[in-house]
N, C-alpha and C positions, 0 to 999 in steps of 0.2 A: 438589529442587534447592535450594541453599544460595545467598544474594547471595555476591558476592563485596565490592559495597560498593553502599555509595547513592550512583550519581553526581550526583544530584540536588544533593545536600547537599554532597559532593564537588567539584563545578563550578558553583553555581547561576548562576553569568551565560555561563555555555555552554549551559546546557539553555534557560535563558532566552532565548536570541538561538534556538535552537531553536523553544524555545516563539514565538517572532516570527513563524518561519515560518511555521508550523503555523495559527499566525493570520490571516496571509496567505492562505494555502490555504482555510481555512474561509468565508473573505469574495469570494474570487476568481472566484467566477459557475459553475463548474462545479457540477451538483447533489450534494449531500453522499452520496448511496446512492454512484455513483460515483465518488465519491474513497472510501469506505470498503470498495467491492469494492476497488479499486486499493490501498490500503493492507495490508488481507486478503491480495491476491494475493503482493504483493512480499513479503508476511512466510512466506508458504505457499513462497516458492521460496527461501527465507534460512531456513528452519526456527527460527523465533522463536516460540516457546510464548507468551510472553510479549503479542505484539501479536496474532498469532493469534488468540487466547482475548480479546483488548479489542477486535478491531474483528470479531468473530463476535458478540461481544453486541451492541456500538453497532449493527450489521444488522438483527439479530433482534428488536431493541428497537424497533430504525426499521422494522420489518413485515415484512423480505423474506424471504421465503420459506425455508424449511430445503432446500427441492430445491435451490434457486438456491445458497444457500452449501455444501451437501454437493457441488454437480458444479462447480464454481468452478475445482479444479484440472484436470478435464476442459472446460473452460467450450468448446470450441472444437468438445466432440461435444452441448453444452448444446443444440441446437436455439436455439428463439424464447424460452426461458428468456433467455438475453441478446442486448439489441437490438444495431442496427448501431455503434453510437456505443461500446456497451460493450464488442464486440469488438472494433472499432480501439482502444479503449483499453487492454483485458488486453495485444492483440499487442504493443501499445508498451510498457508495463508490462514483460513479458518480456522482451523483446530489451533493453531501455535497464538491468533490473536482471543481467542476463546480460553486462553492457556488454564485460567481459574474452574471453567466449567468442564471442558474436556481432558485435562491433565496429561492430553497431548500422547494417544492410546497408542501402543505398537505396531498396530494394524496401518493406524496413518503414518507412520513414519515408513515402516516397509512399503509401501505404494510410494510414496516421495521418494524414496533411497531407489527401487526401481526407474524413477523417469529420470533421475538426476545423481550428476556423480557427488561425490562427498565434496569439495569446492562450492560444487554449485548450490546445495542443498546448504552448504553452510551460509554461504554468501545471500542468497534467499534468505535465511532467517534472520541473517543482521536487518537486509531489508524491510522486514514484516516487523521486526524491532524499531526501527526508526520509525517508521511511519506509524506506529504504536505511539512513541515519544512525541512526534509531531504532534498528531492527533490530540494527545492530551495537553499539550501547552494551548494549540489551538482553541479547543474546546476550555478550557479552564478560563484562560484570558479572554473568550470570545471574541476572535479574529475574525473578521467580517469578511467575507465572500465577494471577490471580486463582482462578480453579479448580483450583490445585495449594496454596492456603494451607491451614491447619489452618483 
């Protein structure tokens, strides 16, 4: 895969205010393994090589297990592989990056609002927001995969 540009360099006070959020997110109280299955998942349903491949390693690096991130996109026949908290979270993850197809139904949100308090549930979707954002910069500009460089 070829960049198409660096938007980095390209926008650096957009990736910047970016980068804010991102900051946000990492300090917001939700555990990190969790926002990084979450970030994983949303890039696995946006087919992004690129974040894919960065938040499989930040995982792998952080300990979890290769079952856990191989059945990730079956996460829901995972068993006790993922607790309660992480399945109200993938579900939300889904349906909120789905947002066009599912328009995000009451059913899913009552199961989220159940595992998670209002904070957290809100804080989650900035994250599933971001990595939405990433996603598409990545994908658009086609940011090569650190496992795809020479």
């Amino acid at each position: 895969m070829t960049n198409r540009m660096d938007y980095n360099t390209a926008a650096p006070a957009g990736m910047k205010a970016l980068g804010g959020v991102y900051n946000y997110v990492k300090q917001c109280g939700l555990p990190k393994t969790l926002i990084d299955l979450i970030y994983l998942r949303v890039s696995q349903i946006n087919g992004c090589a690129y974040c894919i491949d960065l938040h499989s390693r930040d995982l792998l690096q952080d300990g979890v297990a290769i079952e856990k991130l191989v059945l990730l996109p079956a996460w829901c026949e995972g068993g006790a592989l993922f607790d309660a908290t992480e399945r109200a979270a993938l579900a939300w993850a889904e349906t909120v990056t789905r947002v066009a197809e599912t328009g995000v139904p009451q059913a899913e949100y009552e199961a989220a609002a159940a595992a998670l308090d209002q904070k957290q549930l809100a804080d989650l979707t900035i994250s599933i927001a971001l990595m939405n954002a990433y996603n598409r910069m990545a994908i658009s500009f086609r940011a090569t995969p650190a496992a795809a460089k020479p």
